[in-house]
Residue, then its C-alpha position, 0 to 999 in steps of 0.5 A: x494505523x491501519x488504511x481504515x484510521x488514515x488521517x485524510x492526508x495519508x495514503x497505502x503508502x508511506x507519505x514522502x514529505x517534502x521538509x525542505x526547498x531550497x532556491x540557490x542564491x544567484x551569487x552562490x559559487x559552484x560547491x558539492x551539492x552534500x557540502x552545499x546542504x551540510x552548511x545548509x542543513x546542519x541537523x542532516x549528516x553528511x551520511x544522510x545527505x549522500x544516502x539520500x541523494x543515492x536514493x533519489x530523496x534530494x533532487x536538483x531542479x526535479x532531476x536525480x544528480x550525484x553526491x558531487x554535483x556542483x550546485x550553481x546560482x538559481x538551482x532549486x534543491x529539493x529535499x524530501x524523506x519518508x515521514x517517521x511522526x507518531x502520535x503516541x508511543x507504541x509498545x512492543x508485544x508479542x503478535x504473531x507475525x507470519x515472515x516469509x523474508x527477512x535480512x539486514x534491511x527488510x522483512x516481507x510479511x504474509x499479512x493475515x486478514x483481521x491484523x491492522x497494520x499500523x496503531x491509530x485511535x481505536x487500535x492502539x495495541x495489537x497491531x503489525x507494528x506492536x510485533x515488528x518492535x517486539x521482533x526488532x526488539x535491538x532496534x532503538x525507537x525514537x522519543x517520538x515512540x517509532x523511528x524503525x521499523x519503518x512502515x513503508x506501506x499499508x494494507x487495509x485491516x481485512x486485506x489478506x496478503x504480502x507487504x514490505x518493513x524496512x529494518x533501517x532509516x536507508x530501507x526506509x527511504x529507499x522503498x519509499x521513493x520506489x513507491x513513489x515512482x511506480x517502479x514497485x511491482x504489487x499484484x492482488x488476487x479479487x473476486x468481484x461482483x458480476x463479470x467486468x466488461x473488458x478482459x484487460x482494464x485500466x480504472x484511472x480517476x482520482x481518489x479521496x474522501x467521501x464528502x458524505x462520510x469520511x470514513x470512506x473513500x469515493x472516486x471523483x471523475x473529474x479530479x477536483x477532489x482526491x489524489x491521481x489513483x490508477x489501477x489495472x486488472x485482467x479476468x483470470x476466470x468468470x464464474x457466472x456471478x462472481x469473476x476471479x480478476x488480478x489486480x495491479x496497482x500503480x498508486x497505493x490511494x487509500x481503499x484504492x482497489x475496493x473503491x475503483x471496482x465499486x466505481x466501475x459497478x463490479x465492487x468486492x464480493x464480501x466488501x462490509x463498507x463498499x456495498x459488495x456484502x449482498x447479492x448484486x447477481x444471480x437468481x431470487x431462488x432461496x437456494x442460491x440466496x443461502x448459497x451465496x450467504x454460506x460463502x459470505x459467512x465463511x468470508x466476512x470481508x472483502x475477497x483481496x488478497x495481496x498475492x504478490x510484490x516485486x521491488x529492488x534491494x534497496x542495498x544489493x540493488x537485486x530484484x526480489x520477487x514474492x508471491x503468497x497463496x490465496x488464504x484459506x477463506x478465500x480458497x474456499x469460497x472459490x472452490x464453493x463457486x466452482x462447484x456451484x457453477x459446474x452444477x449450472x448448464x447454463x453457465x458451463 
């Protein structure tokens, strides 16, 4: 489902779900810790154990351990995998879908604005994953409707940009537990409104919903509500109204980067649903008015474009670097507000 129709529950990135939590008997002898879970968790095979223990999935008293580790009385075993749960059977179909990589393992896919990524109420069909079953059409799909390809983070409907697909249940995994401690490298490309104060910033403050409308995001200081969010941005170039900053994210919170901009009085140029779809800068002249309704016209959505990603092979253990250009919207009203600026003496 796309980031717009998450459950309150779900964030950008795949939620790794904690299924079990094993406290080791004080009588238990020393035993291989894949050994000990087989007995354990007959349902897991022993390849998936090993495998999970190689990604990180199964810890020992919060601590990465080895296949061979001998459990001892009063461990604590935790065993935790990327959720796979579907609502209702998803179809294959024939959506178009702009790859820029793809091997054994994964895909990374350059993700047009307008394409909701994941099937949810109201979108049921049409969706990023409808192409990706269809593309994967050898790949077999669960009872529940979608075992693979596996989701392993979101992009929100109207966001341009890259975003991974793991092709197996070990890619699935593996990504996610990258997601989940941060080592996943994500830049974005925004225009925001007015110029931030700091050249270099970190936005840190908890995300979750809005206690008046559900449907968005808020942030909450103090952290009573929401989950930890931090994002960090840098000024690639000021343009009196509008500023061209990259953003980089160390949480994938739900409309993390829209909201956390909008928090700090700066929200996305375009935003429909963050306030940043009308003029929050620069003159009452007519002239601008309908300058900056041009470019509002040319982009009807927020001005984010998920330009580049990093991460590790989750086989070959190679470091993969992609990087995409600005889509044709965004491009164009960039070179619009250069143009409007280099008019301005004021501002040049």
């Amino acid at each position: 489902m796309s980031a717009e129709n998450l459950p309150e529950n779900e964030s950008e990135e795949q939620e790794l779900i904690e299924h079990f939590r094993i406290e080791v008997d004080g009588g238990q002898t020393l035993l291989r810790l894949d050994k000990y879970l087989s007995d354990k968790l007959p349902k897991f095979s022993r390849n998936k154990i090993q495998d999970g223990v190689k990604n990180g999935n199964i810890q020992v008293n919060d601590q990465i351990v080895k296949s061979n580790y001998k459990v001892k009385p009063n461990d604590v075993v935790t065993v935790t995998f990327a959720e796979e749960k579907e609502d209702f059977k998803v179809i294959p179909e024939p959506v178009p879908l702009n790859i820029v990589y793809e091997d054994d393992d994964l895909l990374v896919i350059n993700k047009p604005a307008g394409l909701v990524v994941h099937p949810g109420n109201g979108n049921k069909s049409g969706t990023l994953v409808n192409g990706l079953l269809h593309h994967l059409q050898n790949l077999p799909v669960g009872s529940n409707g979608l075992d693979r390809p596996g989701i392993v983070h979101r992009i929100d409907k109207l966001t341009s940009g890259l975003m991974l697909a793991a092709k197996t249940e070990h890619a699935l995994n593996n990504l996610a537990m990258q997601f989940f401690n941060r080592t996943i490298d994500r830049k974005y490309t925004a225009f925001v409104w007015g110029e931030p104060e700091e050249e270099i910033g970190r936005i840190e403050g908890n995300i979750g919903r809005s206690l008046k409308n559900r449907k968005l995001m808020n942030v909450f200081p103090e952290g009573d509500f929401g989950k930890t969010a931090i994002t960090n941005y840098e000024i690639k170039e000021k343009l009196g109204y509008i500023t061209v900053i990259q953003c980089k994210l160390e949480t994938g919170r739900t409309h993390q980067i829209r909201v956390h901009l909008k928090h700090i009085g700066h929200p996305l140029f375009g935003d429909p649903e963050y306030g940043g779809d009308r003029i929050l800068k620069g003159t009452t002249f007519n002239k601008y008015k309908q300058f900056v309704q041009n470019c509002l016209n040319i982009l009807p959505r927020q001005a984010l474009h998920a330009q580049s990603i990093g991460f590790e092979h989750p086989t070959t253990k190679e470091w993969m670097q992609f990087s995409s250009d600005l889509p044709e919207d965004m491009q164009l009203v960039l070179d619009k507000w250069r143009g409007y600026v280099s008019t301005r003496q004021d501002l040049v």
